[in-house]
N, C-alpha and C positions, 0 to 999 in steps of 0.2 A: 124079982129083981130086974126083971125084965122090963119091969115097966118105972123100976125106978132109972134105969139106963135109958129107955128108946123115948123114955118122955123129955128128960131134958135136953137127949139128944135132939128129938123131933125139934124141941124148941130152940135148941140151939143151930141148927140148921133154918127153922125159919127165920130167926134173928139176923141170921149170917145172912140167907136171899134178902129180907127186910132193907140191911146196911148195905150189901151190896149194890141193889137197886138203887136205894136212897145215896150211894158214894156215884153210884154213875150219875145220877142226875146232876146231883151235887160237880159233878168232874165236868157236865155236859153244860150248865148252867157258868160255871167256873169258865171255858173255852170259850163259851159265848161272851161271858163279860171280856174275857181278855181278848177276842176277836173284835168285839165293840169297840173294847178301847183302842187297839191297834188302829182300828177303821177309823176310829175319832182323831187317834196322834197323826196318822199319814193323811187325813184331809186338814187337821191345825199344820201342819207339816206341808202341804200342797198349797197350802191358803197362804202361809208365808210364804212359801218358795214362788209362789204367785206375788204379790205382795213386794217380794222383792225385786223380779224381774220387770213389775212394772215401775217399780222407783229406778229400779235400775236406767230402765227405758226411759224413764223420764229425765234419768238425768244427761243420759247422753243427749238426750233432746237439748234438755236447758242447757247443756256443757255447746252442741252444733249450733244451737242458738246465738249463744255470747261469741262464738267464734265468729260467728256470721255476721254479729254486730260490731265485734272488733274491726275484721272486714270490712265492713259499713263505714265506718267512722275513719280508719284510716285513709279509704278513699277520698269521704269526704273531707279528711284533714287535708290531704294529699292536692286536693282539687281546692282547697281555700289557701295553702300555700302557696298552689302555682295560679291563682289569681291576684291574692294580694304580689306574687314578683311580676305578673305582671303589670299590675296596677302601678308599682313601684319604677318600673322599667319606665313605664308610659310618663309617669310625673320627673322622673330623671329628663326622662327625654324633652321634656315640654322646657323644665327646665333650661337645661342646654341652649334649648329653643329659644326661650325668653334672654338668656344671656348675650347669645348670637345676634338677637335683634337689639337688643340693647345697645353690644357695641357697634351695630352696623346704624344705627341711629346717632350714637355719639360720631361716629366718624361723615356721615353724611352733615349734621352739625357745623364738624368742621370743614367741612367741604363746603357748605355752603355760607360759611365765616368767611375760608377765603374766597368766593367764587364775588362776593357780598362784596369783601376788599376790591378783588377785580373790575367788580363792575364798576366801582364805586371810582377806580383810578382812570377807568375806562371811562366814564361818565365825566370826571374832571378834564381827560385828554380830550375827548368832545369837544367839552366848550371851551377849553384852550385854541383846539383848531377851529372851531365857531370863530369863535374872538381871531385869532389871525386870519382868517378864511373873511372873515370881515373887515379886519383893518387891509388885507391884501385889496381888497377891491375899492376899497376906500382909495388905497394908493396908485390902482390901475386905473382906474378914471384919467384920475390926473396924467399917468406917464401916458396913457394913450392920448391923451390929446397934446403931451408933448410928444411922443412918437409923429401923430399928425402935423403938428406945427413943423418939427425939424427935416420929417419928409418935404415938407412945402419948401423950406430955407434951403434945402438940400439941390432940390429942386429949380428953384429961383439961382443959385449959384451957380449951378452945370448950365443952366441957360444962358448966362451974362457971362460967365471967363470961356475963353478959347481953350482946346483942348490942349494941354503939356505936352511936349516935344517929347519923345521915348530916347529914352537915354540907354545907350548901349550897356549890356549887359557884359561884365568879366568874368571872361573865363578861367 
Protein backbone atom coordinates (compact mmCIF):
# COMPACT_ATOMS: atom_id res chain seq x y z
CA UNK A 1 0.00 0.00 0.00
CA UNK A 2 2.87 1.79 0.28
CA UNK A 3 3.63 2.02 -2.79
CA UNK A 4 0.23 2.42 -4.00
CA UNK A 5 0.37 5.84 -1.79
CA UNK A 6 4.19 7.05 -2.35
CA UNK A 7 3.92 6.32 -6.07
CA UNK A 8 1.28 8.68 -7.01
CA UNK A 9 2.28 10.71 -4.40
CA UNK A 10 5.94 10.78 -5.92
CA UNK A 11 4.24 11.56 -9.17
CA UNK A 12 2.13 13.92 -7.87
CA UNK A 13 4.82 15.98 -6.46
CA UNK A 14 6.84 15.81 -9.53
CA UNK A 15 3.83 17.01 -11.42
CA UNK A 16 3.29 19.70 -8.85
CA UNK A 17 7.68 20.88 -9.24
CA UNK A 18 6.88 20.04 -13.41
CA UNK A 19 3.71 22.92 -13.27
CA UNK A 20 5.36 24.94 -10.85
CA UNK A 21 8.50 25.44 -12.90
CA UNK A 22 6.51 25.50 -16.02
CA UNK A 23 3.83 28.40 -14.17
CA UNK A 24 7.13 30.29 -13.25
CA UNK A 25 8.40 30.36 -16.53
CA UNK A 26 5.08 30.87 -17.88
CA UNK A 27 4.65 33.97 -15.02
CA UNK A 28 8.50 35.07 -16.10
CA UNK A 29 7.81 34.98 -19.82
CA UNK A 30 4.13 36.72 -19.05
CA UNK A 31 6.19 39.89 -17.16
CA UNK A 32 8.46 40.03 -19.83
CA UNK A 33 5.74 40.23 -22.55
CA UNK A 34 4.01 42.86 -20.26
CA UNK A 35 7.30 44.66 -19.60
CA UNK A 36 7.85 44.70 -23.43
CA UNK A 37 4.80 45.95 -23.90
CA UNK A 38 4.92 48.76 -21.34
CA UNK A 39 8.36 49.54 -23.00
CA UNK A 40 6.74 49.57 -26.41
CA UNK A 41 3.45 51.88 -25.10
CA UNK A 42 5.97 54.47 -23.14
CA UNK A 43 8.26 54.78 -26.29
CA UNK A 44 4.63 54.93 -28.73
CA UNK A 45 3.84 57.23 -25.76
CA UNK A 46 7.33 59.14 -25.88
CA UNK A 47 7.23 59.30 -29.76
CA UNK A 48 3.92 61.06 -29.48
CA UNK A 49 4.60 63.11 -26.65
CA UNK A 50 7.66 64.01 -28.86
CA UNK A 51 5.56 64.33 -31.86
CA UNK A 52 3.63 66.64 -30.21
CA UNK A 53 5.93 69.03 -28.66
CA UNK A 54 7.54 69.37 -32.02
CA UNK A 55 4.20 70.35 -33.81
CA UNK A 56 3.58 72.03 -30.94
CA UNK A 57 6.98 73.98 -31.47
CA UNK A 58 6.29 74.39 -34.84
CA UNK A 59 3.37 75.95 -34.36
CA UNK A 60 4.28 78.66 -32.14
CA UNK A 61 6.90 79.02 -34.80
CA UNK A 62 4.30 79.47 -37.59
CA UNK A 63 1.93 81.27 -35.06
CA UNK A 64 5.68 84.10 -34.21
CA UNK A 65 6.01 83.92 -37.85
CA UNK A 66 2.44 85.25 -38.99
CA UNK A 67 2.82 87.66 -36.08
CA UNK A 68 6.06 88.83 -37.52
CA UNK A 69 4.50 89.12 -40.78
CA UNK A 70 1.43 90.97 -39.59
CA UNK A 71 4.16 93.19 -38.11
CA UNK A 72 5.72 93.37 -41.56
CA UNK A 73 2.95 94.35 -43.51
CA UNK A 74 1.53 96.78 -41.17
CA UNK A 75 4.55 98.65 -41.19
CA UNK A 76 4.63 98.41 -44.55
CA UNK A 77 0.93 99.50 -44.86
CA UNK A 78 1.82 101.94 -42.40
CA UNK A 79 4.83 103.30 -44.57
CA UNK A 80 2.68 103.36 -48.01
CA UNK A 81 0.01 105.27 -46.12
CA UNK A 82 2.21 107.89 -45.06
CA UNK A 83 3.68 108.07 -48.52
CA UNK A 84 0.78 108.10 -50.60
CA UNK A 85 -0.34 111.58 -47.62
CA UNK A 86 2.50 112.56 -48.66
CA UNK A 87 2.34 112.38 -52.06
CA UNK A 88 -1.15 113.70 -51.65
CA UNK A 89 0.06 116.64 -49.67
CA UNK A 90 2.87 117.45 -52.22
CA UNK A 91 -0.04 117.42 -55.42
CA UNK A 92 -2.39 119.46 -52.94
CA UNK A 93 0.35 121.70 -52.56
CA UNK A 94 1.45 122.00 -56.31
CA UNK A 95 -1.87 122.45 -56.82
CA UNK A 96 -2.38 125.50 -54.68
CA UNK A 97 0.62 126.38 -56.38
CA UNK A 98 -0.78 126.24 -59.92
CA UNK A 99 -3.83 128.15 -58.83
CA UNK A 100 -1.76 130.95 -57.02
CA UNK A 101 0.22 131.36 -60.30
CA UNK A 102 -2.83 131.25 -62.28
CA UNK A 103 -4.30 133.97 -60.67
CA UNK A 104 -1.21 136.03 -60.35
CA UNK A 105 -0.91 135.63 -64.07
CA UNK A 106 -4.54 136.69 -64.66
CA UNK A 107 -4.03 139.65 -62.57
CA UNK A 108 -0.59 140.57 -64.13
CA UNK A 109 -2.84 140.28 -67.49
CA UNK A 110 -4.71 142.85 -66.19
CA UNK A 111 -2.12 145.01 -65.22
CA UNK A 112 -0.63 144.90 -68.28
CA UNK A 113 -4.31 145.66 -70.12
CA UNK A 114 -4.09 148.66 -68.30
CA UNK A 115 -0.46 149.57 -68.12
CA UNK A 116 -1.11 148.83 -72.19
CA UNK A 117 -4.19 151.52 -71.79
CA UNK A 118 -1.65 153.78 -70.31
CA UNK A 119 0.79 153.73 -72.43
CA UNK A 120 -1.27 153.83 -75.21
CA UNK A 121 -3.02 157.41 -73.75
CA UNK A 122 0.57 158.24 -72.95
CA UNK A 123 1.68 157.64 -76.46
CA UNK A 124 -1.42 159.69 -77.89
CA UNK A 125 -0.47 162.69 -75.13
CA UNK A 126 3.12 162.36 -76.89
CA UNK A 127 2.04 163.25 -80.14
CA UNK A 128 -0.54 165.56 -79.09
CA UNK A 129 2.40 167.56 -77.40
CA UNK A 130 4.64 166.60 -80.50
CA UNK A 131 1.92 168.33 -82.64
CA UNK A 132 1.62 171.55 -80.22
CA UNK A 133 5.37 171.46 -79.44
CA UNK A 134 5.38 171.88 -83.27
CA UNK A 135 2.79 174.09 -84.02
CA UNK A 136 4.17 176.24 -80.87
CA UNK A 137 7.44 176.78 -82.88
CA UNK A 138 5.80 177.03 -85.93
CA UNK A 139 4.17 180.07 -84.29
CA UNK A 140 7.44 181.26 -82.30
CA UNK A 141 9.29 181.94 -85.34
CA UNK A 142 6.90 184.27 -86.33
CA UNK A 143 6.27 186.17 -82.88
CA UNK A 144 10.05 186.30 -82.64
CA UNK A 145 10.58 188.08 -85.43
CA UNK A 146 7.67 190.29 -84.44
CA UNK A 147 9.14 190.45 -81.01
CA UNK A 148 12.38 191.60 -83.15
CA UNK A 149 10.58 193.96 -85.36
CA UNK A 150 8.54 195.72 -82.47
CA UNK A 151 11.80 195.94 -80.47
CA UNK A 152 13.11 197.85 -83.37
CA UNK A 153 9.64 200.37 -83.66
CA UNK A 154 10.04 200.56 -79.97
CA UNK A 155 13.19 201.61 -80.43
CA UNK A 156 13.04 203.99 -83.37
CA UNK A 157 10.06 205.75 -81.19
CA UNK A 158 12.15 206.44 -77.78
CA UNK A 159 14.61 207.89 -80.32
CA UNK A 160 12.38 210.51 -82.26
CA UNK A 161 9.79 211.70 -79.21
CA UNK A 162 11.19 213.69 -76.32
CA UNK A 163 10.85 212.32 -73.07
CA UNK A 164 7.19 213.15 -71.05
CA UNK A 165 7.19 215.56 -68.48
CA UNK A 166 6.54 213.52 -64.86
CA UNK A 167 3.57 214.51 -63.73
CA UNK A 168 3.10 214.82 -60.05
CA UNK A 169 2.13 212.06 -58.16
CA UNK A 170 -1.22 212.34 -55.52
CA UNK A 171 -1.00 211.71 -52.46
Amino acid sequence: MKLYIILPLAALLAFAGYRWSAVAVLRQADADRQAAHVAAHAATLKAEHDAQQQALAATFAAQEQRKQERADQAARDLADQAARQAALDHLDAARRRAADLARQLDRLKEDLATEGKAVAGLETAKTEALAEQSSLRDLATPAGANLKNLSALVEKLAAAAPPAPALPVAR
